[in-house]
C-alpha positions in Angstrom: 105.1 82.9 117.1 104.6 78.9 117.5 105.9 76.6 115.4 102.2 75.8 114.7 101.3 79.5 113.8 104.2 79.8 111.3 102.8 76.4 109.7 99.4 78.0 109.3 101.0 81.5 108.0 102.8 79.2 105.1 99.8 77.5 104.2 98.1 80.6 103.9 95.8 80.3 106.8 96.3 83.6 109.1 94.2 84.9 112.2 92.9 88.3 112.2 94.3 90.7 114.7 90.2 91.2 116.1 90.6 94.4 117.2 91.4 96.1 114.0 89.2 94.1 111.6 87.3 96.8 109.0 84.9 96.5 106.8 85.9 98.0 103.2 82.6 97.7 102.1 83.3 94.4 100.1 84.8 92.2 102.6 86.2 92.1 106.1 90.2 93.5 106.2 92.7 93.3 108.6 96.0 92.1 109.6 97.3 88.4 110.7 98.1 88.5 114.6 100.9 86.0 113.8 103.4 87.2 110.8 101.5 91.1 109.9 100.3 90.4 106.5 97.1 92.2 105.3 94.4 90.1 105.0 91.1 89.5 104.2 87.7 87.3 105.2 87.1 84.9 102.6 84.1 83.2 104.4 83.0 82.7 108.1 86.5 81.9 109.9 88.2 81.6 106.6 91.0 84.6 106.2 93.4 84.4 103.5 96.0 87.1 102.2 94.8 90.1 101.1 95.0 90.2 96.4 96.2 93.4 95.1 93.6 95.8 94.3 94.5 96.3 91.0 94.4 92.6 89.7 91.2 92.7 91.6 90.0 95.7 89.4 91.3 93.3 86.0 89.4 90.1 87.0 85.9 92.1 87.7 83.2 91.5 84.9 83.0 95.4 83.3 79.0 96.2 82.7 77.9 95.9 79.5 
């Protein structure tokens, strides 16, 4: 891993491994080609690490 790439990685900017990218059926998942971490498509070219599926359960509106 470059210098640069372990930058990007601390600034929480990571690069999909392309090959195993899946959609969940929320969001693009897979894992960064530089340090492993699981991670997950934000927008177009814009992967960030992958939030816990349970706080993500917490922070969704419940139906009313």
């Amino acid at each position: 891993m470059s210098v640069f790439s372990a930058l990007r990685c601390l600034l929480n900017q990571h690069k999909p491994k392309r090959r195993e990218v899946t959609w969940d059926g929320r969001t693009y998942v897979g894992h960064c080609r530089h340090c492993g971490i699981a991670i997950e498509r934000r927008r177009r070219g814009s992967w960030r690490k992958r939030e816990d599926q349970a706080r993500r359960q917490e922070e969704a509106p419940t139906p009313t």
